[in-house]
VEXKE-647177 format. One record per residue (C-alpha): residue number from 1; x, y, z; residue in one letter. Coordinates in Angstrom, 3 decimals. Example, Ala and Ser with C-alpha at 12.3 -4.5 7.8 and 13.67 -1.06 7.14 Angstrom:
residues 2
+-----+----------+----------+----------+----+
|   i |     east |    north |       up | aa |
+-----+----------+----------+----------+----+
|   1 |   12.300 |   -4.500 |    7.800 |  a |
|   2 |   13.670 |   -1.060 |    7.140 |  s |
+-----+----------+----------+----------+----+
//
This chain:
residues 68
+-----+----------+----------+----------+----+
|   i |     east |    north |       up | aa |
+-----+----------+----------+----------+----+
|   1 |   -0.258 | -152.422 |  -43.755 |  x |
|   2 |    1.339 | -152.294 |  -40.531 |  x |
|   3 |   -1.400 | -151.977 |  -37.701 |  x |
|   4 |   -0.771 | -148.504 |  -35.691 |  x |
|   5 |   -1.097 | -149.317 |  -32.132 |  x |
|   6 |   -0.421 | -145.875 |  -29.399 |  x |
|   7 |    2.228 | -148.201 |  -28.172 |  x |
|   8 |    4.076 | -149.798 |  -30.837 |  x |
|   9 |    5.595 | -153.159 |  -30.703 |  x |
|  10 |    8.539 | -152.354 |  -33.090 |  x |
|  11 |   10.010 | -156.224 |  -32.653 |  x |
|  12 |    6.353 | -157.526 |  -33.777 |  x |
|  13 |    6.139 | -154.534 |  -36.393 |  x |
|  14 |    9.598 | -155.860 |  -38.002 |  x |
|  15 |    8.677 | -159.420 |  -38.130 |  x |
|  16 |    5.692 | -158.545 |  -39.438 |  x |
|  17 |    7.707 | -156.491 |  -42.323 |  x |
|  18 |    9.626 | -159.512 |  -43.255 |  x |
|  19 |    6.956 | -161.504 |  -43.933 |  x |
|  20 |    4.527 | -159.225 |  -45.480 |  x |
|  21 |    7.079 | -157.326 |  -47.505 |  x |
|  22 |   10.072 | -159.647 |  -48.219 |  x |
|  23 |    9.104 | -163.396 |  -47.815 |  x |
|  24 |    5.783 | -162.726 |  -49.621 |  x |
|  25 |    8.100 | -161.149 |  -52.605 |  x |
|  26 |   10.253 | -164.414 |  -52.858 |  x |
|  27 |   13.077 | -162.989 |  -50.744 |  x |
|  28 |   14.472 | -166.261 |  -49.119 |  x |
|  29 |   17.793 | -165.773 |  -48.214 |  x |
|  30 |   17.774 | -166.291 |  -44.311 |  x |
|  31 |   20.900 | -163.684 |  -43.790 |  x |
|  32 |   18.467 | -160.787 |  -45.412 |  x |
|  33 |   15.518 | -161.855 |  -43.312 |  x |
|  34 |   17.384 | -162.200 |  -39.984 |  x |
|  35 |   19.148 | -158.502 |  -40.403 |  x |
|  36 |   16.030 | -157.067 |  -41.473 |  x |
|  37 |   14.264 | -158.331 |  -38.629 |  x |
|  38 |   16.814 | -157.298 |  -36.345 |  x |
|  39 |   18.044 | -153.502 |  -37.365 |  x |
|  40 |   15.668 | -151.005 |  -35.571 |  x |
|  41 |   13.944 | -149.042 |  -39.126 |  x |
|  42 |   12.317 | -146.745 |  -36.548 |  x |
|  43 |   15.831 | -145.103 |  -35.245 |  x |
|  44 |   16.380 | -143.730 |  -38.747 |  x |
|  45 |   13.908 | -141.753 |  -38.774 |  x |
|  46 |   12.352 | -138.492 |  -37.187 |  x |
|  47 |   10.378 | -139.826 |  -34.081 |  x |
|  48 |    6.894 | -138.135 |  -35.348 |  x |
|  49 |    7.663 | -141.329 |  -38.251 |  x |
|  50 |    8.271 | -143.921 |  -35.812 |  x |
|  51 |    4.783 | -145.238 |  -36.257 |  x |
|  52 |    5.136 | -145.354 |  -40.079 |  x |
|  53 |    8.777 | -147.082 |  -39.888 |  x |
|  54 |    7.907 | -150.063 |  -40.832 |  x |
|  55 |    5.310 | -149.436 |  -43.560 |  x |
|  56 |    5.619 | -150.037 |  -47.279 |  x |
|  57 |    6.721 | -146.475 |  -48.860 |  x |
|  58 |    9.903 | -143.996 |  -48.085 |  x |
|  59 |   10.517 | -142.313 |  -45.629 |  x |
|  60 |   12.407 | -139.099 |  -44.933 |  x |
|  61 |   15.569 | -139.060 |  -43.579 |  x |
|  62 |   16.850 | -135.558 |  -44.116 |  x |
|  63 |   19.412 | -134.153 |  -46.482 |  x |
|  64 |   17.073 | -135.222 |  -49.116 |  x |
|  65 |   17.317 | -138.757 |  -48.823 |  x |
|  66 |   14.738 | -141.106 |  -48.343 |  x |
|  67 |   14.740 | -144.684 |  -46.820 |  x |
|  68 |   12.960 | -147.058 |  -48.827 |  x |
+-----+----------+----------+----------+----+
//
């Protein structure tokens, strides 16, 4: 799980993402990793979820929808 930190390091939170979540699944394809370690997951979501962003479960996004 993501470590929750008052002041988040979203750049650190996203690499740590890639690895835990994708690269330890057998995703290897280095265009995947390098966009998901570069789009900002936290923007898409309500700020009260910024701190969950980058976590392993949906989140809501309105309308809805969830990002996964």
């Amino acid at each position: 799980m993501i470590e929750r930190l008052h002041l988040v390091d979203y750049r650190h939170a996203r690499e740590q993402m890639v690895q835990e979540q994708l690269v330890s699944r057998g995703i290897k394809d280095p265009r995947v990793l390098r966009a998901m370690a570069r789009v900002p997951r936290h923007l898409f979501v309500e700020s009260e979820l910024w701190d969950q962003a980058y976590d392993d479960h949906p989140l809501p996004v309105g309308a809805n929808q969830t990002i996964s």
